[in-house]
C-alpha positions in Angstrom: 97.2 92.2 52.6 98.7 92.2 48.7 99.2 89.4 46.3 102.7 88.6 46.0 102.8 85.8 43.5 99.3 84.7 41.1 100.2 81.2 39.6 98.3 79.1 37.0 99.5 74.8 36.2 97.8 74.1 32.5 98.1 71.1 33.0 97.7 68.8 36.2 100.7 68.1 37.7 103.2 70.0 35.9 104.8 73.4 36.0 103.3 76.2 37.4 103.1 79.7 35.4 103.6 82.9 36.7 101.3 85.4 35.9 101.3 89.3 36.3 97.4 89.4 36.0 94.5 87.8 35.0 90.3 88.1 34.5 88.6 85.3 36.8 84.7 84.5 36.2 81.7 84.2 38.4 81.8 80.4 39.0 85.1 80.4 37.4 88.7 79.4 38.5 92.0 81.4 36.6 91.7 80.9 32.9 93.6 78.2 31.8 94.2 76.4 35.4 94.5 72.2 35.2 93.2 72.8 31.9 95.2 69.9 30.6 95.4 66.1 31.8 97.0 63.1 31.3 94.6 60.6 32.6 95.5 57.2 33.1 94.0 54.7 30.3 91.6 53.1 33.4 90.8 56.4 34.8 87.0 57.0 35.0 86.8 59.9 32.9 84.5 60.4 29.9 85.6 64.3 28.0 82.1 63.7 26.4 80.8 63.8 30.3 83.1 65.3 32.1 83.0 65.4 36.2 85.6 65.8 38.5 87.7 62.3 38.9 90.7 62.2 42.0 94.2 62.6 41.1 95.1 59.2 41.4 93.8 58.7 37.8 95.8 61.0 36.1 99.9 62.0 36.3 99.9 64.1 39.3 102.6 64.7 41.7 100.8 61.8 44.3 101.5 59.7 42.3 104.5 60.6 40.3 106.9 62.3 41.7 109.3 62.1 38.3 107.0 64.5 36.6 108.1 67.2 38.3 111.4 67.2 36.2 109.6 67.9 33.6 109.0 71.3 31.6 105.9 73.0 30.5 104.9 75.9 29.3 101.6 76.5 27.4 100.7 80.0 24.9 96.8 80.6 25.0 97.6 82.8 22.3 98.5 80.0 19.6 97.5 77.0 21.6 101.1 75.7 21.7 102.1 73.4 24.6 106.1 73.0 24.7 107.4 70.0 27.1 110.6 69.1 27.8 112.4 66.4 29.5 115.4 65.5 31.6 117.0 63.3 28.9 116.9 66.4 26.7 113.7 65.1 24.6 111.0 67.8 23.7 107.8 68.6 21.9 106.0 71.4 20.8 102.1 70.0 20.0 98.9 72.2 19.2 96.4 71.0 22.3 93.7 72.3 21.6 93.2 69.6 18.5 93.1 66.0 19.0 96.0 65.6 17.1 98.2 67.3 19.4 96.8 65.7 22.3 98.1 62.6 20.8 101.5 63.5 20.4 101.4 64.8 24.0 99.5 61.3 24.8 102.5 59.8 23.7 104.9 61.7 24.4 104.3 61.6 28.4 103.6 58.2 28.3 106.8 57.3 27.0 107.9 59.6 30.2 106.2 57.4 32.6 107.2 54.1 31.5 105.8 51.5 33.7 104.2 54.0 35.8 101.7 54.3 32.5 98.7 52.6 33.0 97.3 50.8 29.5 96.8 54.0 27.4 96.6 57.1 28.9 94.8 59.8 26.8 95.7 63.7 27.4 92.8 65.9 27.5 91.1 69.1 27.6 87.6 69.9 27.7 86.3 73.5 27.5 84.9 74.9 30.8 86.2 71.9 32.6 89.1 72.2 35.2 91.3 69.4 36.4 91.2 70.3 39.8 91.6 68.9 43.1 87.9 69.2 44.0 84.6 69.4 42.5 84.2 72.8 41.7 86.2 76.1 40.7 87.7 77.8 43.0 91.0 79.4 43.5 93.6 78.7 46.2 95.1 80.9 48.1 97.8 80.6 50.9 99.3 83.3 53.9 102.9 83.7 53.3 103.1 84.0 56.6 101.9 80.6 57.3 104.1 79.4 55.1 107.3 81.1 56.8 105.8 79.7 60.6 105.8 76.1 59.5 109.3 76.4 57.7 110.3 78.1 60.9 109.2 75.3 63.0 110.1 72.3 60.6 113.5 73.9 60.9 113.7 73.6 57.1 112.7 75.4 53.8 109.5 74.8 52.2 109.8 75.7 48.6 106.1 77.3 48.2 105.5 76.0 44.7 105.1 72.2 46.6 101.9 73.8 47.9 100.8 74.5 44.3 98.0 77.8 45.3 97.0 79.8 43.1 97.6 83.3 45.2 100.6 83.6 47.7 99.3 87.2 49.9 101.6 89.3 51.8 100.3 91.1 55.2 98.3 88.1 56.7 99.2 87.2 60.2 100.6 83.2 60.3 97.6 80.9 60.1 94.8 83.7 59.9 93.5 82.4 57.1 91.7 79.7 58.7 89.8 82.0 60.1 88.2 83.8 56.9 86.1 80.7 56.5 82.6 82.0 55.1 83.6 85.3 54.5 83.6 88.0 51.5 86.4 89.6 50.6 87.3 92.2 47.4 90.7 91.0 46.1 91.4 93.8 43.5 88.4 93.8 40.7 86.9 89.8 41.6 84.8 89.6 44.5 85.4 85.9 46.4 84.3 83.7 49.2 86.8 81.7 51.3 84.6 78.2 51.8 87.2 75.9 53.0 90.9 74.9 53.9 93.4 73.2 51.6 93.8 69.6 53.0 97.3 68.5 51.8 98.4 65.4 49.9 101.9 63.7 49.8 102.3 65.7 46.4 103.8 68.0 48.6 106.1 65.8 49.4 108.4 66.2 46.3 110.7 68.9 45.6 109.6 71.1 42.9 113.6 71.9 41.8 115.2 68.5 42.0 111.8 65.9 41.4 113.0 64.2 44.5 111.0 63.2 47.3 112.6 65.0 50.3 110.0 66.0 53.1 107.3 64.3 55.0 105.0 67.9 54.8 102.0 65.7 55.3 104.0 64.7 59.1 105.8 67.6 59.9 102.1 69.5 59.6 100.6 66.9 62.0 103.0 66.6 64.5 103.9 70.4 64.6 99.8 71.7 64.2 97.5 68.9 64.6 96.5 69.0 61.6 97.1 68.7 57.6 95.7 71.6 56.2 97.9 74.8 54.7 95.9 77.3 52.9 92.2 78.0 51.6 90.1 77.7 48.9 87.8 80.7 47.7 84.7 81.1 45.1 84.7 84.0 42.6 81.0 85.6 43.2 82.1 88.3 41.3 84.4 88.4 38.5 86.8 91.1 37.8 90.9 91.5 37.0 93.2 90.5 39.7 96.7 91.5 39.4 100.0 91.0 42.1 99.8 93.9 44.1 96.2 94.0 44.1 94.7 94.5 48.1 92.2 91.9 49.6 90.0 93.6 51.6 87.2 92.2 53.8 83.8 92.9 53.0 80.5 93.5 55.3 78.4 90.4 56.4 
């Protein structure tokens, strides 16, 4: 088993980055993953306090499908975020000040329109990830998984719906369920798979057209009995992980 794709989203909701390699952290999820929000002006979320707050309070793919027209890309290098939009509009803001935040602040809610919920206030707080559950962890999904439910939805499945952070080559479909508990070396990092991926109607929009055009969250009932794809895993050990690196199981 190899990893064929490593993906990071700065910022929740938005496009997903493809990445050659990275460093992960004890505790840690991939530098720079959901580091960036727009939370919705009534979202419970304090920066000063942060804790994890569900999706429905900030732009996500749940709850706006449009979003996913849009275009992101973010240098850790300078701290530039550039965003673009269908109606050609774009913005190149400094995030890691407030003043930047702002502009991006505005700049997405002027994107949202009515979907914008009083005064929405984009964020980033250091060491904090705006993830889909309480702690850090990365995802990970079988590509062979993948291929058995497109196989018997009779239908393509564009992998990026599915948002994971590592897509691996070499695991038997749905095997992954079954690594629950236990250690594995995925090239320098050291993780624990503690869970599977339940799936939200996110996956539900197309990541290429913004259009809502499957009923994943169905198709995965009616076709497994369930709605899970994929599984999360804790970094016990930190270490570079790079596509092509091996996972390997380790001793109980």
């Amino acid at each position: 088993m190899r990893i064929e794709h490593l993906y990071r989203y700065p910022v929740k909701g938005l496009t997903p980055e493809a990445l050659e390699e990275a460093m992960v952290e004890q505790g840690g999820c991939l530098p720079w993953d959901r580091a960036f929000a727009l939370a919705q002006g009534d979202a419970p979320f304090d920066p000063a306090s942060p804790r994890f707050v569900p999706k429905q309070h900030f732009l996500s793919l749940w709850a706006n499908p449009r979003a996913a027209a849009l275009r992101a890309s973010f240098s850790p290098r300078t701290g530039i975020l550039s965003l673009s939009a269908p109606d050609g509009t774009s913005l190149r803001a400094h995030v890691l000040g407030q003043a930047g935040r702002d502009q991006v602040a505005a700049f997405l809610t002027n994107f949202l329109g009515a979907e914008a919920r009083l005064t929405p206030q984009f964020h980033h707080v250091p060491g904090h990830s705006f993830a889909d559950d309480e702690r850090q962890l990365l995802s990970v999904i079988g590509l062979a998984s993948l291929a058995d439910y497109e196989s018997r939805a009779g239908a393509r499945r564009d992998r990026l719906r599915f948002r994971a952070n590592i897509y691996l080559r070499g695991t038997a479909p749905w095997e992954e369920f079954g690594w629950i508990g236990q250690e594995v070396q995925l090239g320098g990092a050291r993780l624990r798979v503690v869970a599977r991926i339940p799936r939200c109607r996110a996956t539900h929009v197309n990541p290429a057209t913004a259009e809502v055009d499957a009923d994943v969250l169905g198709e995965l009932q009616r076709l497994y009995g369930h709605r899970d794809l994929g599984v999360y895993a804790e970094v016990l050990e930190g270490g570079r992980i790079a596509v092509g690196d091996a996972m390997e199981f380790l001793p109980s």
